[in-house]
Every structure is written in C-alpha cells, then in structure tokens.
DRENDO-1510 file (C-alpha; in Angstrom, 1 decimal, always signed):
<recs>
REC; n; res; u; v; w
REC; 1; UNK; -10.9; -7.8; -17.3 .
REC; 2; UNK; -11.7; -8.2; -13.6 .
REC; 3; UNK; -10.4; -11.6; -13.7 .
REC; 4; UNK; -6.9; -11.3; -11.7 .
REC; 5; UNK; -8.4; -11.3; -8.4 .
REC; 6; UNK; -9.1; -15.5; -9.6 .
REC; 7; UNK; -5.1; -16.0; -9.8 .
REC; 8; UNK; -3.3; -17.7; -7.1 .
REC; 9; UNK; -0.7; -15.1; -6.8 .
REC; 10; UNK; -3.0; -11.9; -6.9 .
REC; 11; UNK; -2.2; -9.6; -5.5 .
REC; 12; UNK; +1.4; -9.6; -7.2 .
REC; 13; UNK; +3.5; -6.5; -6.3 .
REC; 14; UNK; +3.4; -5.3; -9.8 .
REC; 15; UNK; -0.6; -5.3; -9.5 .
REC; 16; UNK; +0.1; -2.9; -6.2 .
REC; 17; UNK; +2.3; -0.7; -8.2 .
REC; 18; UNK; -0.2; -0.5; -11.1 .
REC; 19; UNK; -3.3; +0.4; -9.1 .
REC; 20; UNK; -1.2; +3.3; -7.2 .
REC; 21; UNK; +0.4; +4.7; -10.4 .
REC; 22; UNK; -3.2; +5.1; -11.4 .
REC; 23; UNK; -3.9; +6.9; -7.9 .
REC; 24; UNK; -1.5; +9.1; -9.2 .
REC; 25; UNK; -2.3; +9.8; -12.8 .
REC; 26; UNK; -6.3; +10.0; -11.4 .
REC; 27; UNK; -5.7; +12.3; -8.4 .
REC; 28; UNK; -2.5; +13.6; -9.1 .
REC; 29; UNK; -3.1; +16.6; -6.6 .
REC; 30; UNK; -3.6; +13.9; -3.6 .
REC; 31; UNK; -1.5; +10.9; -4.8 .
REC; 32; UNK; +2.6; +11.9; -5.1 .
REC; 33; UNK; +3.7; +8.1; -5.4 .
REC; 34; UNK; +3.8; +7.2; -1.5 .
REC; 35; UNK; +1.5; +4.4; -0.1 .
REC; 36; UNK; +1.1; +3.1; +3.2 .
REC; 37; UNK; +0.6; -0.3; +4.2 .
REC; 38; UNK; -2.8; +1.0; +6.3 .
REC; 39; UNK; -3.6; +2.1; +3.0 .
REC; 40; UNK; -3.8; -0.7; +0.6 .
REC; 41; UNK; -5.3; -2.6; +3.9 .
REC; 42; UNK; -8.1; -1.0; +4.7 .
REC; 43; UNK; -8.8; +0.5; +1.2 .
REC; 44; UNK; -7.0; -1.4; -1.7 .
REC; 45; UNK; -6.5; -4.8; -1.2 .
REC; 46; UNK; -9.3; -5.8; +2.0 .
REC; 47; UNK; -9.5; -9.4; +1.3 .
REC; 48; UNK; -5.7; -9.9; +1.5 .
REC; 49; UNK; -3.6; -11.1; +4.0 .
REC; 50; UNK; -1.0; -8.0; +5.0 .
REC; 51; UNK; +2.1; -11.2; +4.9 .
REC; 52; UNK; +0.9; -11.5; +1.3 .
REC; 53; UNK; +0.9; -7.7; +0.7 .
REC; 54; UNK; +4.5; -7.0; +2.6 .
REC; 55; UNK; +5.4; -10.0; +0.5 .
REC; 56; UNK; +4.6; -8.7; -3.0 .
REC; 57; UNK; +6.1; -5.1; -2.0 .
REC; 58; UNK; +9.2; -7.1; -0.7 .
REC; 59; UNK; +9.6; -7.7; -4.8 .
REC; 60; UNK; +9.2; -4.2; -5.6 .
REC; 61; UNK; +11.8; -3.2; -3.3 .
REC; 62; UNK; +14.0; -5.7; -4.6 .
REC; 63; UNK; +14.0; -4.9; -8.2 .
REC; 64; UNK; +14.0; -1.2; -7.1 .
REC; 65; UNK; +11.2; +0.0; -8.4 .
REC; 66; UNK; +10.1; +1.0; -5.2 .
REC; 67; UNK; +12.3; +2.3; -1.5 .
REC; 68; UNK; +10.8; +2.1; +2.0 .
REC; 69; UNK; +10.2; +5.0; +3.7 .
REC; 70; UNK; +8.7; +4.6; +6.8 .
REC; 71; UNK; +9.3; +1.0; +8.7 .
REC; 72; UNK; +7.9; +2.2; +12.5 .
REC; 73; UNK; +5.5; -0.6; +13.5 .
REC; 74; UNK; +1.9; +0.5; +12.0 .
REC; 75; UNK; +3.1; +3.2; +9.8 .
REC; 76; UNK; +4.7; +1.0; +6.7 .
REC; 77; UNK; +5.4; +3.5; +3.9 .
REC; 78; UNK; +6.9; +2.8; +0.5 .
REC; 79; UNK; +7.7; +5.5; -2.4 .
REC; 80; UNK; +7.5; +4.6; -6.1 .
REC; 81; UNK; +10.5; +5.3; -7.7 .
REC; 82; UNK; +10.6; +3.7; -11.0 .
REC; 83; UNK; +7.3; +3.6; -13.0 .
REC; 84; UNK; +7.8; +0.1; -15.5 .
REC; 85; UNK; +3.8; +1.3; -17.4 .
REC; 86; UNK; +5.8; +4.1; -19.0 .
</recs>
C-alpha cells in the first residue's frame, strides 16, 4: 500500500528482511540471501539513519532469523537464515 514508510518505526527489521527475500525470489541468480549494510544504505533504505537500520537488523539477529557475517568496519554483512513469508 505504500503507506509504511508514514510509521514511526519504519523501517522495522522484518520490513528489511521482506524487501531482500523479494531480491531473492526476483533475481534469484544475483541475490543468495546476503545483504550488506552499504547495500540497504545507498540503495534500499536512503532516507534512513544507518543506527536505525543496525537497530532493526539487531532484532533479526536476535530472533535468529538472520547471522552476521561480516562485522569489519564498512563491510557489515548479514545472511538470511530463516525465511518467516513462507
């Protein structure tokens, strides 16, 4: 509905995980489930502030849904592991 980016909380980590599962289902070839911090950034998320992003991924990795890869300074990386759409 376009209407989520209104909502205090936005963007929540389960509206991260949602828009890179669709990467994935879209452009399965490019997309294997990793995403990058850089990523959601510079192409995703632009208007948000990257404490709010860490934030909402902070969730994901603590209901497990997703594990942290990469934690070097400027190369953030997180891995879905659990997909809750199914």
């Amino acid at each position: 509905m376009g209407i989520e980016k209104d909502l205090p909380d936005y963007p929540t980590g389960f509206d991260i995980l949602y828009n890179e599962i669709q990467l994935c289902v879209r452009m399965p070839d490019r997309h294997k489930g990793n995403f990058t911090l850089h990523a959601l950034k510079t192409y995703r998320f632009q208007e948000t502030e990257e404490s709010k992003l860490l934030d909402s991924i902070a969730d994901l990795v603590d209901l497990g849904i997703v594990e942290t890869v990469n934690t070097e300074e400027n190369k953030l990386s997180w891995k879905i592991i659990q997909n809750p759409f199914k």
